[in-house]
N, C-alpha and C positions, 0 to 999 in steps of 0.2 A: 699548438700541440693540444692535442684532446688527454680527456681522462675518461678511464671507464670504471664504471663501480659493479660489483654485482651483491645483489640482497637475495641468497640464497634459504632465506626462513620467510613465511609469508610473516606480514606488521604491515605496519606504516614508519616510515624514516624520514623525518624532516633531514633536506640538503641543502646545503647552500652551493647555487652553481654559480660563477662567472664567468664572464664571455670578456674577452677581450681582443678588440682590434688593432691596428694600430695609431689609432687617435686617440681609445679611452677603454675605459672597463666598464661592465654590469655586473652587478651582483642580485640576487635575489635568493631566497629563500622559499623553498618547495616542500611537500610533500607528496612523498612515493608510496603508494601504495602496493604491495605486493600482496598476490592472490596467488592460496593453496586451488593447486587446478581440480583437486579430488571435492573439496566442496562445491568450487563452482561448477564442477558436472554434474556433482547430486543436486545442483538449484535446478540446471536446464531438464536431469531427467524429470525431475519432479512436475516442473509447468508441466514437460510433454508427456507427461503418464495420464496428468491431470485431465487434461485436455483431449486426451483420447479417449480417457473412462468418460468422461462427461458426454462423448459423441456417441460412443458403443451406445452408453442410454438413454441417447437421444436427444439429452438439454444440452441443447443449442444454447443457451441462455448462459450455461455452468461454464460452457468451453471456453465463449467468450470473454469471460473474466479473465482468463490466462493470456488473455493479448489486448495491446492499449487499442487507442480510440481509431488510430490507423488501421491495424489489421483489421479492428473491427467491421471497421468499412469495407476491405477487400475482403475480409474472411466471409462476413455474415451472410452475406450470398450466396456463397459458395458451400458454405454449411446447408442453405435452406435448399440445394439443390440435389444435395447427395446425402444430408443426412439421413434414409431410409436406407442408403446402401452403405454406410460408414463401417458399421460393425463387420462386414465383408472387407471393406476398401480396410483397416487398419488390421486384421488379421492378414492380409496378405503383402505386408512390407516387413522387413526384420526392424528387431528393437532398436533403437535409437543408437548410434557409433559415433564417435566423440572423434573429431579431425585432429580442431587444434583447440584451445579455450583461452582465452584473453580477458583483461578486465573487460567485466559487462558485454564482452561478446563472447558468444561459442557456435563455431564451425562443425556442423555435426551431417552425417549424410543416413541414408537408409537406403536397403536393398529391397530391390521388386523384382520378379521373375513376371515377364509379358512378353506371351507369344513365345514363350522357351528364352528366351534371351535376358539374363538377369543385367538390370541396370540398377545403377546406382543416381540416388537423388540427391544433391549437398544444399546447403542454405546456412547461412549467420545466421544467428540468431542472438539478437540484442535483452538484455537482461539489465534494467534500471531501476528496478526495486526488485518486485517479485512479478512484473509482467510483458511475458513476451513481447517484443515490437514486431518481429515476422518472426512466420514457423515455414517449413517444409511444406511446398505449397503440394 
């Protein structure tokens, strides 16, 4: 038979779980982290505000701080290709909308109108200190 706990105040909760089959027990000792979902949106807007100002003016160099050495690689291209058209391309998506937020991850989408037909673009986005792993490509 399971147990369910729930940590409705964001902390950290040291638990003690055990597992038991019918041969033997485990026991161990955790800690639970619970995250206020209202800060960890203000971390993700903050990378993605960062990261857009830095494009609107042009340092490529600044954006890239806001994402590790992975996106680096996929981004920094893709920056050096469109960065002249950036400050067009980031005025014509809506502001950043929050899906769902998880520890260290946050699910966010943005809306584009192309060709009359507005879509919507979603992506994770991983947060493991203060830098993006992927953004909204």
């Amino acid at each position: 038979m399971g147990a369910l706990s729930s940590y409705p105040v964001p902390g950290t909760y040291i638990v003690n779980v055990m597992a038991t089959d019918a041969l033997e027990s485990h026991s161990q000792t955790v800690a639970i982290t619970v995250w206020d979902p209202v800060q960890m949106d203000n971390l993700f807007n903050a990378v993605w505000t960062g990261m857009n100002n830095a494009l609107i003016a042009g340092d490529k160099a600044k954006a890239l701080t806001y994402l590790n050495a992975n996106a680096q690689a996929k981004y920094g291209p893709v920056f050096d290709a469109l960065l002249p058209s950036m400050p067009l391309i980031i005025a014509s998506y809506s502001p950043l909308q929050r899906l769902q937020v998880y520890p260290n991850i946050g699910e966010y989408a943005v809306n584009r109108t192309i060709h009359g037909v507005n879509r919507i673009y979603t992506s994770s986005t991983s947060c493991l200190t203060t830098t993006v792993c992927a953004s909204i490509p």
